[in-house]
C-alpha positions in Angstrom: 0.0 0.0 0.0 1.3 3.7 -0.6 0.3 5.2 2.3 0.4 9.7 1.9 0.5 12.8 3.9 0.1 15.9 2.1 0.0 19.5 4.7 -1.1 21.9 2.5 -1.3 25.6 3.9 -3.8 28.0 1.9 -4.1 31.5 1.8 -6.6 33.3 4.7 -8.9 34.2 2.4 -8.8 30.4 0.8 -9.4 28.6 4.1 -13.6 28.4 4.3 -13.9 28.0 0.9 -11.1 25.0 0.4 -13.0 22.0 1.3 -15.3 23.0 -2.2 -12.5 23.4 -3.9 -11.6 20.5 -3.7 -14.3 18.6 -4.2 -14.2 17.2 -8.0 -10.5 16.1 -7.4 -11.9 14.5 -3.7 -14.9 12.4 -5.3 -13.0 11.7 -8.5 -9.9 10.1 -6.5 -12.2 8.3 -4.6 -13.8 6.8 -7.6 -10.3 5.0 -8.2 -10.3 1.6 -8.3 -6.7 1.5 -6.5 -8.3 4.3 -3.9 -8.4 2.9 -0.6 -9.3 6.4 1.1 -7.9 9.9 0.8 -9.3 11.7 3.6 -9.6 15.8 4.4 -8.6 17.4 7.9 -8.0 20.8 9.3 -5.7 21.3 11.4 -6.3 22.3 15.5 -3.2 24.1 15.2 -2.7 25.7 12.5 -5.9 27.6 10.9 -4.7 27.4 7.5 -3.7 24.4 6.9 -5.4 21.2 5.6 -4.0 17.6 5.8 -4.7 14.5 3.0 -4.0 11.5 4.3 -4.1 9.1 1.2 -3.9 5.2 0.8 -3.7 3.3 -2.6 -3.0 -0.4 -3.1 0.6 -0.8 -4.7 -1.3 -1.2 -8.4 -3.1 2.2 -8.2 -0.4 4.6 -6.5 0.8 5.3 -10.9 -2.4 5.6 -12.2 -3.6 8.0 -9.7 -0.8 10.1 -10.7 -1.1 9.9 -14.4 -5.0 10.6 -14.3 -6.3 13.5 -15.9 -7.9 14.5 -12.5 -4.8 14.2 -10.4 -3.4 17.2 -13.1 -7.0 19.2 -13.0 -6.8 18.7 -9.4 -3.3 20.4 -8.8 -3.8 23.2 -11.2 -7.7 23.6 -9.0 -5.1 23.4 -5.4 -2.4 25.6 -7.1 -4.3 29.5 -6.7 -5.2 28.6 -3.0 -1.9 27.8 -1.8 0.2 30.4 0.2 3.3 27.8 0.1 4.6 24.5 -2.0 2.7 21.4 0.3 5.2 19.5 1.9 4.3 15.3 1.7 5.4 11.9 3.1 4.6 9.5 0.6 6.1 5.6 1.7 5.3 2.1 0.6 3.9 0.2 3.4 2.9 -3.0 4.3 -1.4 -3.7 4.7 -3.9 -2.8 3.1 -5.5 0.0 4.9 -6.7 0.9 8.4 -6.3 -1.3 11.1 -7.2 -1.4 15.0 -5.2 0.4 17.5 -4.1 -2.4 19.7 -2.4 -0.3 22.4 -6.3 1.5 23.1 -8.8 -1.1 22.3 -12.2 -0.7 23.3 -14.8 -3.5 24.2 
């Protein structure tokens, strides 16, 4: 699985108006067959910044990246930015979320 972070930090006058957006890229990556989610936050501590966390089986990392969404959905990012998004991208074992064994519940 390629397991992502992306922190992307818009401009003030972006912020409320991000999560729309965003939206086309959002449901159209999560129409991917290799998608195994790709999932929005806002930060506590930093009111300007959103985080992606992103998960694709090892097949679907490439043609996520090569779809004609992915480019539309830079170039849709690109005028709300106030800095380059920094990203941790890695190739991990599993296949997507899994329990917390050190705070289980019953």
């Amino acid at each position: 699985m390629y397991f992502i972070v992306v922190r992307f930090e818009v401009k003030p006058e972006s912020v409320e108006g991000f999560p729309e957006a965003v939206r086309e890229f959002t449901e159209a990556t999560r129409a991917e067959e290799g998608n195994l989610f790709f999932d929005w936050s806002k930060s506590l501590e930093n009111d300007n910044e959103y985080v992606l966390v992103e998960g694709f089986t090892d097949e679907g990392a490439g043609p996520h990246v090569n779809s004609d969404h992915f480019k539309a959905g830079l170039e849709s990012i690109r005028p709300h930015l106030a800095k380059t998004p920094r990203i941790i991208s890695r190739q991990v074992d599993g296949d997507g979320w899994e329990e917390m064994g050190e705070l289980t519940l019953d």
